[in-house]
C-alpha positions as CSV (number, residue, x, y, z in Angstrom):
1,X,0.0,0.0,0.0
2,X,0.8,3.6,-0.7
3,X,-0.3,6.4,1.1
4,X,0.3,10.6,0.2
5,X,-0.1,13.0,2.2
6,X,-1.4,16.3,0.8
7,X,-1.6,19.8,1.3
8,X,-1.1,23.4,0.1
9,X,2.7,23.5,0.7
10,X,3.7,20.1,1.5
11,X,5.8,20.7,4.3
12,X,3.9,21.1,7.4
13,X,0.5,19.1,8.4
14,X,1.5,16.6,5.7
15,X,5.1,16.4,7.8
16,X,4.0,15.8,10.9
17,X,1.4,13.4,9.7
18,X,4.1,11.2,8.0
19,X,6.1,11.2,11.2
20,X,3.1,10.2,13.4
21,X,2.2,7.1,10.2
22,X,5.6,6.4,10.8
23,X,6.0,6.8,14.6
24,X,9.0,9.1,14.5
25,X,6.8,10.8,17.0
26,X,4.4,9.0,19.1
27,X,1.0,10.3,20.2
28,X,0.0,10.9,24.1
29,X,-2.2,13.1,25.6
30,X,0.3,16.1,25.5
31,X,0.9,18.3,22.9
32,X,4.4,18.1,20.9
33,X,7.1,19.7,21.4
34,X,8.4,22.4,19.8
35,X,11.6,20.8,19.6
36,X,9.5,17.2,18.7
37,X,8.2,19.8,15.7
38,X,11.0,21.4,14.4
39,X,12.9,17.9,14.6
40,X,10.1,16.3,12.1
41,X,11.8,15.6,8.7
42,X,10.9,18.2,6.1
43,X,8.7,20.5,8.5
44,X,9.2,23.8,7.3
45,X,12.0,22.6,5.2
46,X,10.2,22.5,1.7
47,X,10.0,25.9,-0.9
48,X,8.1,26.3,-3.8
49,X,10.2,24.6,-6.5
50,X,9.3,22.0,-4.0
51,X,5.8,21.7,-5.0
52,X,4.4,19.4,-7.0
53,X,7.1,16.8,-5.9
54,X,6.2,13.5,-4.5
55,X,8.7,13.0,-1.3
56,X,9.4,9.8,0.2
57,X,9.3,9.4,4.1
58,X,9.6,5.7,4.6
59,X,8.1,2.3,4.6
60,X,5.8,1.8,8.4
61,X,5.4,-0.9,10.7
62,X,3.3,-2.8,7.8
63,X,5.8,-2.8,4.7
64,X,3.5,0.4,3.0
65,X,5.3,3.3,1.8
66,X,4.4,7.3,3.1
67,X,5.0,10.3,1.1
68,X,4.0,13.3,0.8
69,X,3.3,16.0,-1.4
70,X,2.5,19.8,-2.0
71,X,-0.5,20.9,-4.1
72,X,-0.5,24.3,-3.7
73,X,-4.1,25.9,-4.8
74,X,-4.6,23.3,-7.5
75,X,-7.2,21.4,-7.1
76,X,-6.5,19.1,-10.4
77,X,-3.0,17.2,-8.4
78,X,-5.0,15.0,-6.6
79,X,-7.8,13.9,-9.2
80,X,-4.7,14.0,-11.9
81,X,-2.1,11.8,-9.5
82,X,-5.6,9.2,-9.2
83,X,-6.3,9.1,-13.0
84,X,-2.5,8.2,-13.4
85,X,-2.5,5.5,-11.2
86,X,-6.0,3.8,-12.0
87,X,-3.8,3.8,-15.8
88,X,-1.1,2.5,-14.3
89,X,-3.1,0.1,-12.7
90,X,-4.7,-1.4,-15.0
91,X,-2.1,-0.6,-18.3
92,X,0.9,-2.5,-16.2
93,X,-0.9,-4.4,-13.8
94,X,0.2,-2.1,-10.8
95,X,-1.8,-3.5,-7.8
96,X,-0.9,-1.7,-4.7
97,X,-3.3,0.3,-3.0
98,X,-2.5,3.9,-3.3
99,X,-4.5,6.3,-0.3
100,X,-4.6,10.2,-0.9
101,X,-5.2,11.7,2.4
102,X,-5.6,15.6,2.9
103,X,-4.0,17.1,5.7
104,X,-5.7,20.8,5.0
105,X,-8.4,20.7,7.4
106,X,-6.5,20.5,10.3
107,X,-4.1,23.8,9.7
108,X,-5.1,26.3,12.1
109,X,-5.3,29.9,11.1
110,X,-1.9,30.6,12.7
111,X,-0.6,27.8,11.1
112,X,-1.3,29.1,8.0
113,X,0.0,33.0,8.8
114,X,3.5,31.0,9.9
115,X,3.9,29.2,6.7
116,X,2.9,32.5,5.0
117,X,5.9,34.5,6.9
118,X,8.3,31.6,7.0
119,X,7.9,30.0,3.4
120,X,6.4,33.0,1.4
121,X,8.2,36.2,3.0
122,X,11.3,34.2,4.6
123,X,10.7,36.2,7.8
124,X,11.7,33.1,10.2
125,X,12.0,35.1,13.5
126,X,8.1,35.9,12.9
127,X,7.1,32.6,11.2
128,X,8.7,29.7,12.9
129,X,6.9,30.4,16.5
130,X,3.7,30.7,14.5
131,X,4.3,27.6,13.1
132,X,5.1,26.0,16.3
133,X,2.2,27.5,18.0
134,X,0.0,25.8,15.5
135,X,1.4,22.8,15.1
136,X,0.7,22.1,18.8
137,X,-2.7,23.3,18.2
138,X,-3.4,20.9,15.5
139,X,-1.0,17.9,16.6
140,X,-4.2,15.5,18.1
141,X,-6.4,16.2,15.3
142,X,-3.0,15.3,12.8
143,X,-2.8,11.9,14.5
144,X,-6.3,11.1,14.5
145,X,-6.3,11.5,10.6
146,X,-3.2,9.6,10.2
147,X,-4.8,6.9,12.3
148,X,-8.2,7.3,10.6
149,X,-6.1,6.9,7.2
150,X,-4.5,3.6,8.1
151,X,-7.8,2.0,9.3
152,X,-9.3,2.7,5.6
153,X,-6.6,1.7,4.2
154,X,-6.4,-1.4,5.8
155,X,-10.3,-1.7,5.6
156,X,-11.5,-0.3,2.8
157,X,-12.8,-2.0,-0.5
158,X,-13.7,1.1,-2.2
159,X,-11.1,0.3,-5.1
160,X,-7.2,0.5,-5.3
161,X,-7.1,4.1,-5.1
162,X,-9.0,6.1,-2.5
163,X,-8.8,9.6,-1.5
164,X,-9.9,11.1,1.8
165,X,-11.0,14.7,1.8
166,X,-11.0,14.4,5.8
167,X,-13.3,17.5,6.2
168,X,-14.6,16.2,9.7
169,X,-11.4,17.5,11.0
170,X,-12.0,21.4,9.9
């Protein structure tokens, strides 16, 4: 199985979300760090030539493979990236479940103002406590996506390519 992560810039929900798939950081009642945060791979590491680019995280407990990637505003990636694989699929007998999973419900408003100063304006002193800020805010509803992700990809018949809005986490 293959799951993606997605989101507007690639490099912060969808981050974290791979690191909690891949327990690189384990949930508990607590809110992250912010040095749990700004230790996740790729969090607030990605620019814009970035997006668009499909990034490997690693292979979880089960063999699958997590990645992520950066849509920006587009909404075509997703419904583009499912086409391609339903051809691949059934063109060269590809049989390995692919999950798109959007992490864009659970950025917080701050969230979003951090990525704007850190990634858009490169104004990190403003930015990156922002970002941190909201990630904690936002770090239960993350894992409960990520673990809401697994259990329909583990469970779900729906076809061999399945993509999860997840707008019960806005």
């Amino acid at each position: 199985m293959i799951y993606i992560y997605n989101d507007y810039g690639g490099t912060h929900t969808t981050a974290i979300a791979a690191a909690y798939h891949l327990r690189e950081i384990t949930q508990s009642e607590r809110k992250l760090t912010k040095e749990e945060i700004l230790n996740v791979n790729y969090f607030n590491k990605l620019t814009k030539d970035d997006s668009g680019k499909i990034i490997f995280h690693g292979i979880d407990e089960n063999g699958d493979s997590v990645y992520t990637i950066g849509r920006k505003s587009s909404k075509l990636v997703i419904p583009a990236l499912k086409d391609l694989s339903l051809l691949l699929q059934s063109k060269h007998h590809f049989q390995e479940k692919i999950i798109f999973s959007n992490t864009s419900p659970t950025v917080p408003f701050v969230m979003s103002i951090g990525g704007f100063f850190s990634r858009g304006l490169k104004i990190d002193f403003i930015g990156v406590p922002l970002l941190i800020m909201g990630a904690k805010q936002c770090c239960n509803n993350i894992f409960q996506l990520v673990e809401n992700t697994k259990r329909t990809g583990k469970s779900s018949n729906e076809g061999k390519v399945i993509i999860l809005d997840n707008e019960i986490y806005k």
